[in-house]
TILO-286741 format. One record per residue: x, y negated, z of N, C-alpha, C in turn; residue in one letter; residue number from 1. Coordinates in nm, 3 decimals. Layout:
<atoms>
nxx; nyy; nzz; caxx; cayy; cazz; cxx; cyy; czz; type; seq
X; Y; Z; X; Y; Z; X; Y; Z; A; NUM
...
</atoms>
This chain:
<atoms>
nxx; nyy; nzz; caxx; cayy; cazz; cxx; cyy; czz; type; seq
0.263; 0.713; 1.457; 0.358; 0.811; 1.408; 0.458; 0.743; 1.315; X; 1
0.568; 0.794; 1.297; 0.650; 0.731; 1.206; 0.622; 0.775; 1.088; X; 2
0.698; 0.732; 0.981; 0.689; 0.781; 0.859; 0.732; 0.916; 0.819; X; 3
0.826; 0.987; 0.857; 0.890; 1.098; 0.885; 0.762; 1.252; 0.899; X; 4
0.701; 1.150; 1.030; 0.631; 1.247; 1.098; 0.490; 1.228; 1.015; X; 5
0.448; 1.120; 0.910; 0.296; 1.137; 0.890; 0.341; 1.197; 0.746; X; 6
0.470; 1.198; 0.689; 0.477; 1.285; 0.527; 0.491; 1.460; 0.580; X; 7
0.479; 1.460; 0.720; 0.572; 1.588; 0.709; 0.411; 1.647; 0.827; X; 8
0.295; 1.564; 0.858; 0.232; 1.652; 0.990; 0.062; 1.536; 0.930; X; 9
0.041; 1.461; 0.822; -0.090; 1.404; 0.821; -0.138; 1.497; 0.795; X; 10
-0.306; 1.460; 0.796; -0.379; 1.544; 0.782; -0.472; 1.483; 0.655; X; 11
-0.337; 1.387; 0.545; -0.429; 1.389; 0.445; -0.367; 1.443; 0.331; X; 12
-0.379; 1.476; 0.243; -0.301; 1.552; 0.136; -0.215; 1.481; 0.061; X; 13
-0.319; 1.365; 0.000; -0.219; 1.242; -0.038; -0.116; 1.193; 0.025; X; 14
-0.104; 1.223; 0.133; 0.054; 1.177; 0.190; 0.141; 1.328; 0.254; X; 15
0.082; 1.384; 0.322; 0.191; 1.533; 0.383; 0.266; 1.573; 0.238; X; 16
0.372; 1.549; 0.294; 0.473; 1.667; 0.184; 0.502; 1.578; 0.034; X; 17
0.426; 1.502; 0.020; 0.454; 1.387; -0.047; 0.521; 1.222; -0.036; X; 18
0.453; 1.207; 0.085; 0.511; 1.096; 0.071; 0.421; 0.954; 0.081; X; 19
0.490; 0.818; 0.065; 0.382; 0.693; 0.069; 0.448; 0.661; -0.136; X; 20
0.318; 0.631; -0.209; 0.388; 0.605; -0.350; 0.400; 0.420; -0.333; X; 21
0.489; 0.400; -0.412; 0.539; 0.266; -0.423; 0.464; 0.163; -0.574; X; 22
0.412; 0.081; -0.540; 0.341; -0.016; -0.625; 0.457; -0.012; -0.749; X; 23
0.347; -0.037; -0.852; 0.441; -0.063; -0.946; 0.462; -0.194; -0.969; X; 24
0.391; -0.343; -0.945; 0.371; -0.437; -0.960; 0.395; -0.547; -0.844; X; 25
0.437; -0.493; -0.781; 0.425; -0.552; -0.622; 0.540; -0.433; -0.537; X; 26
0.635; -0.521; -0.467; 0.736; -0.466; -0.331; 0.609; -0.428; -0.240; X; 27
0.566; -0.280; -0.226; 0.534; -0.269; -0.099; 0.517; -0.135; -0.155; X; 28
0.436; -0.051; -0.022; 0.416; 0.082; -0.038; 0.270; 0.083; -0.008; X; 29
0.221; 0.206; -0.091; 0.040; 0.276; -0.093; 0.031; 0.310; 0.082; X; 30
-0.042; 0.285; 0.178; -0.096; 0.322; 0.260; -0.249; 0.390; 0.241; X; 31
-0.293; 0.479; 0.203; -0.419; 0.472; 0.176; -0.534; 0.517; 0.263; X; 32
-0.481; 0.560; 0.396; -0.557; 0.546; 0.489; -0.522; 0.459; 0.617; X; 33
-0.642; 0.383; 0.706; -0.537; 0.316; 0.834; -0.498; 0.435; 0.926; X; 34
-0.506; 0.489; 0.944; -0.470; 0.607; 1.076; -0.299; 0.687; 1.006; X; 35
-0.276; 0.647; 0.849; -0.158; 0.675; 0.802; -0.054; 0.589; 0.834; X; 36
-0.066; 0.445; 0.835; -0.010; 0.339; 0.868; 0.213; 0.372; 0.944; X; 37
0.253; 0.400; 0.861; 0.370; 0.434; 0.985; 0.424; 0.326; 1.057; X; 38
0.456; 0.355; 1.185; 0.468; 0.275; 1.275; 0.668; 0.205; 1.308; X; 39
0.666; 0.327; 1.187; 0.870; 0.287; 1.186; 0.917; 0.198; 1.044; X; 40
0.812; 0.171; 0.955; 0.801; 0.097; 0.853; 0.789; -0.069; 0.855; X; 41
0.939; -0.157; 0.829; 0.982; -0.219; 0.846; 0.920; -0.335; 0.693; X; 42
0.950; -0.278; 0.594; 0.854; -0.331; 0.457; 0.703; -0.385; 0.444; X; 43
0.661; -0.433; 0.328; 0.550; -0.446; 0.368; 0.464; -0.320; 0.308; X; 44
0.277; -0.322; 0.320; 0.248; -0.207; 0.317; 0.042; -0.242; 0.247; X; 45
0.044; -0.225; 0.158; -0.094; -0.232; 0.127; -0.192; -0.126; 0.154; X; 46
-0.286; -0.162; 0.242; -0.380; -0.104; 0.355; -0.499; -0.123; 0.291; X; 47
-0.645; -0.031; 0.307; -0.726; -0.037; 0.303; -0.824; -0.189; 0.378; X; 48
-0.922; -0.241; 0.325; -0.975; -0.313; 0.392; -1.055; -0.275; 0.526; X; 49
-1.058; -0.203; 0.520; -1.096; -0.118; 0.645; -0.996; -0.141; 0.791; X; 50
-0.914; -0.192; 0.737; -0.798; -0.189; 0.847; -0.854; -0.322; 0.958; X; 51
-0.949; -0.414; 0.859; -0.928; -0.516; 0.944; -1.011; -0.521; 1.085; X; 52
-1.100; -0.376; 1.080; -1.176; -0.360; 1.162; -1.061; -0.318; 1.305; X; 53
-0.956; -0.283; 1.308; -0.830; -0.201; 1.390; -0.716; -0.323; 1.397; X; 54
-0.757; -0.460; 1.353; -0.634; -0.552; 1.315; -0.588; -0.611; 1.468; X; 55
-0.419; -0.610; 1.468; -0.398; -0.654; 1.604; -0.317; -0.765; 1.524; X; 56
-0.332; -0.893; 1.580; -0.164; -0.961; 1.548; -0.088; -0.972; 1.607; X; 57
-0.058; -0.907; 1.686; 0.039; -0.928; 1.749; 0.111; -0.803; 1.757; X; 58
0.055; -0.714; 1.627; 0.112; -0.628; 1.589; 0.131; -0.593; 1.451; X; 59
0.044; -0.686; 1.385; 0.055; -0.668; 1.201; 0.089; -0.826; 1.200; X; 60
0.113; -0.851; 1.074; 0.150; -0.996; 1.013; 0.031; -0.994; 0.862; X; 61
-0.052; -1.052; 0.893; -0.129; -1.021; 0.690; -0.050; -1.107; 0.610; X; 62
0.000; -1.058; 0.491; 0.040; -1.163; 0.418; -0.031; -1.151; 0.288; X; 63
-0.139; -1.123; 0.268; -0.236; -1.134; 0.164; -0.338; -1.064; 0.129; X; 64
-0.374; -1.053; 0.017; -0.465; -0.987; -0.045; -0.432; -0.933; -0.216; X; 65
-0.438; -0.826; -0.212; -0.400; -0.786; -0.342; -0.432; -0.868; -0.479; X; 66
-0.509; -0.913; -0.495; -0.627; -0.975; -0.574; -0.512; -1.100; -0.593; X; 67
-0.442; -1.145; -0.526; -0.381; -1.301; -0.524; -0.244; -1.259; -0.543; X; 68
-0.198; -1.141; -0.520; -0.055; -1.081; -0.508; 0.023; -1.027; -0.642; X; 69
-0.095; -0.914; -0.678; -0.038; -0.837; -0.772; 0.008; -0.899; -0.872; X; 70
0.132; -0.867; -0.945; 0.193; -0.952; -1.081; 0.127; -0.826; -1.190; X; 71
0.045; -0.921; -1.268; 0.001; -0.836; -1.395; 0.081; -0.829; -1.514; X; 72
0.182; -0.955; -1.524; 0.270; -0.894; -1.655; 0.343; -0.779; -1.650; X; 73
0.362; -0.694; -1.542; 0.451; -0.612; -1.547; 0.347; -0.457; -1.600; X; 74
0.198; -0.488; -1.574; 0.083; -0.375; -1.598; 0.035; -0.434; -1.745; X; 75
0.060; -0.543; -1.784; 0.004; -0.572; -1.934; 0.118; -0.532; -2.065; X; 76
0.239; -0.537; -1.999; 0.329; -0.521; -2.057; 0.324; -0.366; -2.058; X; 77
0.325; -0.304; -2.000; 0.269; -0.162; -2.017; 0.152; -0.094; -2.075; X; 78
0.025; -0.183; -2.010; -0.109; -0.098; -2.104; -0.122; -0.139; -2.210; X; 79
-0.096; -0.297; -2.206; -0.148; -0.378; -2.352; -0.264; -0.459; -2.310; X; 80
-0.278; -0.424; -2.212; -0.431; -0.514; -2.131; -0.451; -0.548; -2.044; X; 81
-0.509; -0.643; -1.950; -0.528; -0.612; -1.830; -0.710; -0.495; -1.778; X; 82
-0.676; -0.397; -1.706; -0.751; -0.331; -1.689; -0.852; -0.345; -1.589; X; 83
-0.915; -0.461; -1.583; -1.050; -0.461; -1.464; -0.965; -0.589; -1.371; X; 84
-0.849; -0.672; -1.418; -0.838; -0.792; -1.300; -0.753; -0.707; -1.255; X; 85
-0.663; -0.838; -1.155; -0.585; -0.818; -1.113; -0.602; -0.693; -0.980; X; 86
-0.486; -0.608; -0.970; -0.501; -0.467; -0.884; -0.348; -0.437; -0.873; X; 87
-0.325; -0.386; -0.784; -0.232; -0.274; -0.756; -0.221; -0.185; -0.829; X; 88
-0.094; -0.140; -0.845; -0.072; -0.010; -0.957; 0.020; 0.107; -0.892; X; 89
-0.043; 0.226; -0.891; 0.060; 0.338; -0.866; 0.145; 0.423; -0.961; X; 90
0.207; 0.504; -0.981; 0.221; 0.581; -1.040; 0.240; 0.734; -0.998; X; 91
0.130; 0.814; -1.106; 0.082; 0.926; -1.046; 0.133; 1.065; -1.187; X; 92
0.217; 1.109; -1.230; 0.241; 1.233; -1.342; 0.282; 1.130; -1.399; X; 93
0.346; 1.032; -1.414; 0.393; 0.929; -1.477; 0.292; 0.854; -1.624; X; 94
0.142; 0.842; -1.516; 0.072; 0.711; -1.568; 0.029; 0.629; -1.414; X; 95
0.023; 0.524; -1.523; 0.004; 0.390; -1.412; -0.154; 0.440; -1.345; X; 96
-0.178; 0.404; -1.235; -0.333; 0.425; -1.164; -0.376; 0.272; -1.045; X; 97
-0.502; 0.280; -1.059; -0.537; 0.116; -1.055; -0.578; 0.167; -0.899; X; 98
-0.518; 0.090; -0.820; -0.588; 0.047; -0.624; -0.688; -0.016; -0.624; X; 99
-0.791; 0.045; -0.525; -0.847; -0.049; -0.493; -0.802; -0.143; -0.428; X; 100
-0.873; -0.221; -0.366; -0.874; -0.366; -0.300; -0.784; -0.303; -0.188; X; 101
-0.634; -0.424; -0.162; -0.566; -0.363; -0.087; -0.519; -0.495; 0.025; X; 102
-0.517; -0.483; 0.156; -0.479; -0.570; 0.237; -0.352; -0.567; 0.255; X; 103
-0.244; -0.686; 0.275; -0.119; -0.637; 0.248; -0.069; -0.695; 0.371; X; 104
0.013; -0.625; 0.420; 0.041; -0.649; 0.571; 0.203; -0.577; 0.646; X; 105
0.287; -0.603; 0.706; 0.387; -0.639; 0.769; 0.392; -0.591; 0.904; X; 106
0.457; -0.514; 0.989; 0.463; -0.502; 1.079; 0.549; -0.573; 1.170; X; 107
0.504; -0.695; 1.286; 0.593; -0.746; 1.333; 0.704; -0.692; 1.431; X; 108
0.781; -0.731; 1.453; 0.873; -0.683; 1.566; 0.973; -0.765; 1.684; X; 109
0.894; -0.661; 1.804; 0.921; -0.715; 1.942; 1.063; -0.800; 1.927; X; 110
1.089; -0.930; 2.019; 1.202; -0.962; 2.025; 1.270; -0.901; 2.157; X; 111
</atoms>
């Protein structure tokens, strides 16, 4: 489904009518389920580890792991701490909220 169609027809709450939320610490967007994944999303996209069980390459690109990715000065400079290691950060009523473990991944495209 595209992105269009999974904010406007998922069947998870966290995303219908809302939306995908954007890292605070890291260029990419919250995917937080794989079956959410949009398929018209050109950016990159931090995925559940779960995904790798569904992984095609020759249809995703991995380009990491959260754990090695996330920039924490931009979350220390905010809490004053780092909170539990390096993580992904959302923002949710305008406080920061910690991801789990996130696979970060790229959708390639046909030539």
């Amino acid at each position: 489904m595209t992105m269009a169609d999974n904010i406007k027809f998922s069947k998870h709450k966290e995303i219908r009518g809302v939306g995908y939320l954007h890292y605070e610490n890291y260029d990419a967007i919250e995917v937080p389920f794989t079956d959410a994944i949009p398929g018209d999303y050109v950016g990159i996209m931090g995925v559940p580890i779960s995904f790798l069980d569904k992984y095609c390459p020759e249809q995703f690109e991995i380009i990491g792991i959260s754990l090695e990715l996330a920039d924490m000065t931009v979350i220390k400079r905010e809490l004053g701490k780092l909170n539990g290691g390096p993580r992904l950060y959302t923002r949710r009523n305008g406080e920061l909220v910690r991801q789990y473990e996130r696979i970060l991944i790229r959708a390639r495209r046909s030539k």
